[in-house]
Each structure stands twice: as structure tokens, then as C-alpha cells.
N, C-alpha and C positions, 0 to 999 in steps of 0.2 A: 494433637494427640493427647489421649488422656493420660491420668499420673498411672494408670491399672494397667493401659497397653503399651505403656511408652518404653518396658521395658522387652516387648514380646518381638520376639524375630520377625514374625508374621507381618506385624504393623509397620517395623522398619524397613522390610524387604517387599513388599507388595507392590504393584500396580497403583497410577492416584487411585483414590477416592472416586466413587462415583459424583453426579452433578445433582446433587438435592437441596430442597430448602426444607422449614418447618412446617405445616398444615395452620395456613390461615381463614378464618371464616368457615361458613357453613356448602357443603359440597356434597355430592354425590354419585356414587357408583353404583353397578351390579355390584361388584365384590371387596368388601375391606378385609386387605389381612394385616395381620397385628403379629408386629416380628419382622425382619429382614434378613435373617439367615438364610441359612441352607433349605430350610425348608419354604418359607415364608418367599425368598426368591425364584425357587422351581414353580411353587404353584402361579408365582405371579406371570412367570414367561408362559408358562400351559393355558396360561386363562386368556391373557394378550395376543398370543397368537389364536385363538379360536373367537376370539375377537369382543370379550366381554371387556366392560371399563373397569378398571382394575385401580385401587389406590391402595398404597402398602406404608403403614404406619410403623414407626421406630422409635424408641424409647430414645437411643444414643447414634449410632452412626452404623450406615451395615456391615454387617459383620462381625461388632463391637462383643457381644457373646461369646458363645461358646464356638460360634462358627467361625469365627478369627483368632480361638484359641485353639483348636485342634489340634494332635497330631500327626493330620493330614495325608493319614493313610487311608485306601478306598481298599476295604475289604468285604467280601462276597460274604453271603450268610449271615446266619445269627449266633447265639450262644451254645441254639440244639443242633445236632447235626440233623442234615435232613431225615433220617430214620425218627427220631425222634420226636421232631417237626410235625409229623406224616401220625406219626402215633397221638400226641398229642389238640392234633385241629384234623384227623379225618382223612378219610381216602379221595373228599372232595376237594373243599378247602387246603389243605394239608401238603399237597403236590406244586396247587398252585402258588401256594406259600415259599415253599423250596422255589421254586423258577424264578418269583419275583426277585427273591433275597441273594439270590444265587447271581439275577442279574447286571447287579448292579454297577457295577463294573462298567457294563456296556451303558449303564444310564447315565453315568458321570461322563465315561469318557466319549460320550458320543455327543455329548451336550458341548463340553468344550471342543472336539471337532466342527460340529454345525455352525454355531456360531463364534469360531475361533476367537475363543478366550484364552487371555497369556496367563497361565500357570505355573510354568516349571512343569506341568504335569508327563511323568513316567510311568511306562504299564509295562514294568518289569518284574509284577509281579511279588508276591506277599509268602514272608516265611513263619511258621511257629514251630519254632525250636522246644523241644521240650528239656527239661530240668532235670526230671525224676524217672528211671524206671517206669512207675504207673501212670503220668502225667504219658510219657512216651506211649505207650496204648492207647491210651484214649487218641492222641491226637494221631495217628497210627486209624484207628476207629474210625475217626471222622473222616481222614482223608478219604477210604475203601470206600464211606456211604457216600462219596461227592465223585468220587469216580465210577461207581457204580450205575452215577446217572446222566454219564457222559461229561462230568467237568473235564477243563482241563488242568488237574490236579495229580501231585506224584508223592511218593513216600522219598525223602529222604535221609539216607543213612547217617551215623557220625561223620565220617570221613567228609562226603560231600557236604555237609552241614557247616563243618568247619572253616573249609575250603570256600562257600560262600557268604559265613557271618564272618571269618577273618577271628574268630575263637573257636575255641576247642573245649568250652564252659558246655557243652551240650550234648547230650546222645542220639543226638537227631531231629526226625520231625517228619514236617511236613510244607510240600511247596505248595499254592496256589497262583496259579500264570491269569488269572480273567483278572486280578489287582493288581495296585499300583497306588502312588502318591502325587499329591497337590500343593502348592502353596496354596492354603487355604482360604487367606486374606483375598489374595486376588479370584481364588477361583468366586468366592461368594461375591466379589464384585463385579467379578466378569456374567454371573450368571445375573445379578441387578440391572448392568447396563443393556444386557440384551433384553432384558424385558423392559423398559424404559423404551429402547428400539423400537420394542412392536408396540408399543403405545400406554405402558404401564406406570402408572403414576406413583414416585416415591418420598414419602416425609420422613426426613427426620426429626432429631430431638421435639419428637411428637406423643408423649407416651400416651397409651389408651386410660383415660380414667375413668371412664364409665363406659358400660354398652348396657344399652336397654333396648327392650321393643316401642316404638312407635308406630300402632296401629300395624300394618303389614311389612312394615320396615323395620330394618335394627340401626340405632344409633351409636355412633363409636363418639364420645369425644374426648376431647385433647386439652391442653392447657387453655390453645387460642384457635381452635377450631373444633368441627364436628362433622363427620360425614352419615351419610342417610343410605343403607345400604342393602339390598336382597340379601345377600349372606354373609357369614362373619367367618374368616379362617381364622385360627388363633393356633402360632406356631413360634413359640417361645420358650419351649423344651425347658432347659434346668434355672432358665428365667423367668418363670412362670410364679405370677404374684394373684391377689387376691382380687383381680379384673371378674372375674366367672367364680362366685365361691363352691369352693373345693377341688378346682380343677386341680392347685400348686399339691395339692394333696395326693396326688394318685402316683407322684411321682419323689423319690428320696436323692436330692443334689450334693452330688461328691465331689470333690478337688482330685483334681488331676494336675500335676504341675509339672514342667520342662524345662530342658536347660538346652543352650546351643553352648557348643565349642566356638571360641574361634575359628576360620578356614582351618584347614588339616594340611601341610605341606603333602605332596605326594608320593616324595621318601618315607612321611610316617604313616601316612593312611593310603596306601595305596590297594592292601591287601583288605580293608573293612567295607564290607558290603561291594565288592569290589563290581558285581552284576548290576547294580542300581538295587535289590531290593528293599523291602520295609520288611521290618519285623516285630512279632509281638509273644511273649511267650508263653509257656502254660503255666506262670509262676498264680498261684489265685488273686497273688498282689504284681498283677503283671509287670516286667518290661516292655516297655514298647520302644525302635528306635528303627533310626534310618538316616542317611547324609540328604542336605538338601541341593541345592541349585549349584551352593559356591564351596561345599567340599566340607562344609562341618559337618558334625555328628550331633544330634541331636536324640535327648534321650526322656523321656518319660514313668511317670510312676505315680501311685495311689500317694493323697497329700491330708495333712489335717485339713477338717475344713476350719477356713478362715479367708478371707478377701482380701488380706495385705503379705500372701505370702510372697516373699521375695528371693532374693542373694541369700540371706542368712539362711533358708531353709533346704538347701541343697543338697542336704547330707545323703538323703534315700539314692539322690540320680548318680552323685557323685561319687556313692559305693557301686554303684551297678557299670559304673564307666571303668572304675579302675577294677572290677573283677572281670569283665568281659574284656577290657581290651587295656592290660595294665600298661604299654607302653605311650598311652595319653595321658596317665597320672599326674602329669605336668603341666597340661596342655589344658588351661584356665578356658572359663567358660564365660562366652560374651554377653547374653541372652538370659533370661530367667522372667519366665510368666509363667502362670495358671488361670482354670477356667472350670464350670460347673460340666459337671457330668450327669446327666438325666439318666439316673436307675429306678427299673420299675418290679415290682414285687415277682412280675413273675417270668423276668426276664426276656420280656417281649417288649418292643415299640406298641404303645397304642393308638389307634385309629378312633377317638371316640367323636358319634352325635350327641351334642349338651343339648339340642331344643331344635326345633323346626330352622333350617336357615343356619346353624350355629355348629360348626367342627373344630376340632382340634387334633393335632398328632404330635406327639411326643415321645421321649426316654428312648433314646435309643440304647443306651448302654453302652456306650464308648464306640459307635460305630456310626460314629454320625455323618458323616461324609457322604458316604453313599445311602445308608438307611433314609436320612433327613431329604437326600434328591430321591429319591423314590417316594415318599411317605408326600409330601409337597405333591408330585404330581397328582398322586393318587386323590390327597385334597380336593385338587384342580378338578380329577374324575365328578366326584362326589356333588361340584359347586354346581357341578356344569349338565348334572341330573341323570348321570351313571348312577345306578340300582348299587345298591350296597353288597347284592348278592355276587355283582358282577366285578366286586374290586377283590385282588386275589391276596388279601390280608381282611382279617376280623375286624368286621364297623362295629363296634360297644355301644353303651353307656359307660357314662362314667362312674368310676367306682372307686373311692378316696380310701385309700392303705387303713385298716381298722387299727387304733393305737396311733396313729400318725406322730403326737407328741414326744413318742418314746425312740421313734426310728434312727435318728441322730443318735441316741446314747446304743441301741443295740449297732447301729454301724460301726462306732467306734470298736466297740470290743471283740465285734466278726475280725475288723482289722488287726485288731492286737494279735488274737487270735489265728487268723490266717498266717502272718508274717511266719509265726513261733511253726507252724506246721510247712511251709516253706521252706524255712531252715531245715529243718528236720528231717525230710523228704529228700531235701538235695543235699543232705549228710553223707 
């Protein structure tokens, strides 16, 4: 295990490792994908079973990313509610957009039904609690346009709200029943081994360091290989380096970091999330939390960025534990990792073609769980010579954040910023 995951629940509590070596020598497929996550493993199982030769390259080990740090909640939609959605991509596109993002639910969990992969995974469904008054509206707002179009979604009240987070910190909300959560380690490995299954080929500690064209070919290669390939996915979201210039560009990588409790006795947690669900709220520097497999609580928050956050940096999760649920104030936290978050300007996942042969899909916005199994397939669609018109999310180009240098310093200060209007709000 590395010194980055060694501290992360995820890694400790997973399923083994799937069975890979490194990429030796020169080799070739229809399809190299570059990344092993969430995405990079959907498209590999979509492509392996429709029976193209598939090789999937890995910097570090799968799920090593962002996909192994998660927190592991599969939530439907995006950031707009479907009205918005619909407004902003069209009366065509726009609908179809809503159903894709709506579905995802059923794309996750029907992936680990098919090919029974051991998750932990529960569809008990996803709450946002809201904070404020006007945070309360909106998310009030969104739920009407999701139910509007047949979800199965509900508004609800303080009372009920409380009586299902196991706090009284909220004025309500809103449920959504098509979610649910994953141990996320294992699900990305469970979704690796079954594409390996149907015949998918996986390297690790392989990182991509060049791709070029070769005549009607693209070439990936590696420290100690190189594969020769029809097309190139590239699905490495907030890990995304200077392999294709200016792709890392179109996307701004946030820290996310989380803490577990130790197990929870069930004298003292008996009452917190007591329905299994996951929650995430409308703080603009969200909480996100939910109990896992063995009864702890795990809790989530916006981080500096930096790559060595650890133990010392808990303060955010560990105000948010003891104001939501003050009788664990005591109740020491086992766990502590972080991982990149792919945000994109305009709060969309993109779907971009870089060059004939050559895709990529990234940024999900903290929604990666299901967006990245969704977005992966749609890859798959795309490899496998589905028309762009007929995939029901925007195929681009790509298009690198104008200012890109400056995004880090204006993130930082949105977040100073946001925290101080949070407080404020929930005054």
C-alpha cells in the first residue's frame, strides 16, 4: 500500500487487489485506455464484452486516484436541476441529458448486480439536508423538477429530516430513493476484475508517457512498453498531467478530504443515519457523510490543496461531527485520507474528442461515482463508432479554462469566501 492510501478506509477495507502486472514490450489493441478508475474500468468492461481488445494502462494501482478516494456516494443528477439542464442544452439534448444523469443509479447498481461485485453497496437512497432558509428553496426547487419527471424523489420536512440524519442541525430537504453508496475501492476493483473476465487487459505502475500518431495508429508508451492502438480513451479526471497538452487544463483539481470514526457502539449511533442513507448538504462548502459497512461514521469536506494532508488537518470534518452529532465529540477518528476533485468551469462533466481516434471525459464535480460509470460507458459508445449525436451528453472539443494559471489563487478565495457566507446563512 502506498504512504498517500495507507491511511484511507477505502484501501484498508476493500476487496484484494485485482491480478495485474506492468506493460512489457511493444503490444497491441483496438483500444488503449489510460486510467483505471471509474471511468477508465467501465469503458474497459463495455468494450470487452462487445468484444474489442482492450488494454488499460495505470500510472499506480486501480483505483489509486480519486476512484479509491471517494466518498462513495452514487448520486443521481448534476449540479442544475433538470429544469435547468433542459434550459441550458435544449429541448433535444437537454431531456436526454436529464435521463442519462438521472440514471445513474441504475448504471452503478446494476453493474454490481450483473456481474456480482462485493461492495458493501446500499440503495437506501440519498439525502440533502439543507442549512439555510434559502439553500431550503432551492433544494425544495430541485426536488419538484425531479419529481416532476417521475423520479423517485420526496420533499422532506424538519421533523422527518431529523428523525432520519439522527440531528436536528437542519430544516429539512430533500430525499432521493434511485441512490445509494459503495465501498469504492472495491467497487472499482470489482468493476476491473470483470472486465479482465471478458477478456480486458490490465497494466499497472505503467504510466502513459507519450502518445503519438503512428501512421493510422496511436501510440501509448510506458516506461518499459508501448502499445499500437485504433483509439485512445483517456480517463484520468483530477489526475490528469501533461500526456495530451492542455487537456489537465480544462479541468480545476480540489482536495476533498475525510475522516472515519472508529466502529460506532449501537447505544451511541444507533439513532445517526439509522435508514442506511448518505448525505450531502447545501452548505456551498458542502458536508457530505454517511456510516459504512462496520457502523462508523464518516465524514467529508472541501480541503487545502496539498497532497500530504493528513491527521493534523481534521479540524473542518471534526467541527462538522461535533456540531451535527455532538454526542461523538469523543469518539476519535480511525481513518484520514484525501483525494483530487475534478471541477470544471462550467459545472458540467466533459465528454471531449481531442483528434480523430482520441477521447477523453472528465470533472465530474464530486460526483464521480456514478457520473464517471456513466461517462466510461459512453467512452465505450463513442470507441465503438456511436455518432456523437446519438450519445445523450455534449461530445466537445476541448477547451483549456482562459487564465488557467490564476485558478488556484481565485479557488482559494471563492473558498474563504464561501465558508464566511455559510456561517452567515446558517446564522
Amino acid at each position: 500500500m502506498s504512504e498517500s492510501t495507507s491511511s484511507c478506509l477505502w484501501a484498508n477495507t476493500a476487496v484484494p487487489d485485482v491480478q495485474a502486472q506492468a506493460l512489457h514490450g511493444a503490444v497491441s489493441a483496438d483500444v488503449v485506455i489510460i486510467g483505471a478508475g471509474f471511468t477508465g474500468c467501465a469503458a474497459a468492461l463495455a468494450l470487452a464484452q462487445r468484444g474489442q481488445r482492450v488494454r488499460v494502462l495505470e500510472a499506480r494501482t486501480v483505483g489509486w486516484g480519486a476512484s479509491g478516494r471517494t466518498g462513495g456516494q452514487v448520486i443521481p443528477g448534476l449540479k442544475y436541476d433538470p429544469d435547468e439542464l433542459e434550459a441550458m442544452f435544449g429541448p433535444e439534448l437537454g431531456p436526454r441529458m436529464v435521463d442519462a444523469a438521472g440514471g445513474v443509479g441504475d448504471e452503478v447498481f446494476g453493474l454490481i448486480e450483473r456481474h456480482g461485485i462485493s461492495c458493501d453497496a446500499q440503495r437506501k437512497g440519498w439525502l440533502q439536508p439543507a442549512y439555510s432558509a434559502k439553500s431550503l428553496a432551492l433544494a425544495l426547487r430541485r426536488c419538484d423538477s425531479w419529481k416532476r419527471r417521475g423520479a423517485d424523489v420526496t420533499p422532506v420536512d424538519r421533523s422527518r429530516m431529523a428523525q432520519l440524519l439522527g440531528t436536528d442541525h437542519y430544516l429539512g430537504g430533500w430525499e432521493d430513493r434511485r441512490a445509494g453508496h459503495v465501498q469504492p475501492m472495491s467497487y472499482v476493483r470489482g468493476l476491473a476484475s470483470a472486465a479482465q473476465r471478458v477478456g480486458a487487459e490490465i497494466h499497472v505502475e505503467s504510466p502513459a508517457l507519450s502518445l503519438s500518431k503512428q501512421g493510422t495508429k496511436w501510440r501509448v508508451s510506458t516506461p518499459q512498453g508501448s502499445i499500437d492502438a485504433d483509439q485512445v480513451l483517456i480517463a484520468t479526471n483530477g489526475y490528469t498531467d501533461g500526456l495530451w497538452p492542455g487537456l489537465a487544463k480544462t479541468v480545476v483539481p480540489m482536495m476533498s478530504y475525510q475522516a472515519a470514526t472508529v466502529p460506532i457502539p449501537d447505544a451511541l449511533g444507533k439513532s445517526i443515519l439509522a435508514e442506511g442513507h448518505a448525505a450531502s448538504d447545501t452548505r456551498r462548502l458542502l458536508w457530505y457523510f454517511r456510516r459504512d459497512a462496520h457502523g462508523r461514521l464518516i465524514m467529508g469536506g472541501r480541503a487545502p490543496y496539498r497532497e500530504d494532508l493528513g491527521a493534523a488537518d481534521d479540524n473542518y470534518v471534526r467541527n462538522a461531527v461535533n456540531r451535527l452529532f455532538p454526542q461523538l465529540s469523543s469518539t476519535p477518528f480511525e481513518f484520514h485520507w484525501a483525494g483530487r476533485v475534478a471541477m470544471t468551469q462550467d459545472h458540467v462533466p466533459h465528454l471531449n474528442q481531442l483528434d480523430k481516434g482520441l477521447w477523453a471525459a472528465m470533472g465530474y464535480n464530486g460526483r464521480g461515482v456514478g457520473m464517471a460509470t456513466l461517462l466510461g460507458r459512453l467512452l465505450a459508445d463513442l470507441a465503438s463508432g456511436v455518432p456523437a449525436k446519438d450519445i445523450p451528453f455534449p461530445v466537445t472539443s476541448m477547451h483549456p479554462i482562459v487564465g488557467y494559471p490564476f485558478t488556484r489563487l481565485v479557488a482559494r478565495v471563492l473558498v474563504s469566501y464561501y465558508r464566511v457566507r455559510d456561517e452567515m446563512e446558517a446564522a
